[in-house]
C-alpha positions in Angstrom: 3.9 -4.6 -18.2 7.6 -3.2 -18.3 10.9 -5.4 -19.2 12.6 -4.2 -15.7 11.7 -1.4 -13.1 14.4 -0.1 -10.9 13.4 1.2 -7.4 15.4 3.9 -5.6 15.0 4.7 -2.3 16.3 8.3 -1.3 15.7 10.4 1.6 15.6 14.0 0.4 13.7 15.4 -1.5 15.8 17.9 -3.4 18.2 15.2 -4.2 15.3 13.0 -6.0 14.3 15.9 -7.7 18.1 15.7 -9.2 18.3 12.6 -9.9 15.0 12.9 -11.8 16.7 15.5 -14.2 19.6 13.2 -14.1 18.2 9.6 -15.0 14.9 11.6 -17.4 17.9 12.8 -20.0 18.8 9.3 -21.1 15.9 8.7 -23.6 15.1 5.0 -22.9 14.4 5.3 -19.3 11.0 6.9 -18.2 11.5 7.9 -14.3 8.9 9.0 -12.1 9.8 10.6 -8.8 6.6 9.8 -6.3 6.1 12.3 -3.2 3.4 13.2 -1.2 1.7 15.5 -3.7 2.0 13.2 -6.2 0.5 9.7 -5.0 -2.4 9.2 -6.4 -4.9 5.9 -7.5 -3.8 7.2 -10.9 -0.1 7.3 -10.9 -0.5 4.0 -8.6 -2.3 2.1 -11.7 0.6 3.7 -14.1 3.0 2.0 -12.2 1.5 -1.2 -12.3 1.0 -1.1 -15.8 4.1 0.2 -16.8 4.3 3.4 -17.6 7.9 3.9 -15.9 10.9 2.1 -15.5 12.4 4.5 -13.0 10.7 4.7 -9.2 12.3 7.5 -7.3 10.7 7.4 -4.0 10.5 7.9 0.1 10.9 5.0 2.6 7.8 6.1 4.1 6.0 6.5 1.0 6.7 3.4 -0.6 5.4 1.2 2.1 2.1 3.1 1.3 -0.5 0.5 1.8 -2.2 1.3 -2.0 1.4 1.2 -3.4 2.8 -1.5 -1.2 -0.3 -3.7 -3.2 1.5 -3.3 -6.1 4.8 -3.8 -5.4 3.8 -7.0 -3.6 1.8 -8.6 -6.3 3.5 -11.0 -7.9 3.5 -10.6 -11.5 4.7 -6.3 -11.0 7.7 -8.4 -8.3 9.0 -10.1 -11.3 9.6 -6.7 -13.2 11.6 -5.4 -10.5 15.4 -6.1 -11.6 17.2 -3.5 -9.3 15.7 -1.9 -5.4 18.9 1.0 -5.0 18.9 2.3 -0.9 20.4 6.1 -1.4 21.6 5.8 2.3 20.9 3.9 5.4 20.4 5.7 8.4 19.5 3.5 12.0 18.1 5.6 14.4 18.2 4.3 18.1 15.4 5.5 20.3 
């Protein structure tokens, strides 16, 4: 399991993509930016066990129910240190 994970939640993708190349420079810090073609079981259980300290990712993505397990369970909770909201938009129906 990792010391601390840091979430970030942004909205577009072309500005995750940049932060990836941003935050993946700094040598102890091992992002991963999760999309739609990229969630899989596999990255899932590399999450869990620690593979990245950086989670660049959707709203809508990370309440993904296989994901959402994880993020929920308490011993991966205590690793979080830092959940970072890009922007918060309320839309009004």
């Amino acid at each position: 399991m990792p010391n601390t994970v840091i979430i970030i939640l942004l909205l577009l993708n072309t500005i995750r993509l940049e932060q990836v190349g941003k935050i993946a420079k700094l040598s102890y810090i091992q992002p991963v930016h999760i999309y739609r073609k990229t969630i899989s079981i596999k990255l899932i259980e590399d999450i869990y066990t620690g593979s990245y300290t950086y989670i660049l990712i959707s709203l809508k993505l990370l309440v993904n129910n296989k994901l959402y397990k994880v993020l929920i369970d308490l011993i991966f909770y205590s690793y979080i240190a830092l959940i970072v909201v890009d922007k918060v938009y309320l839309l009004i129906n």
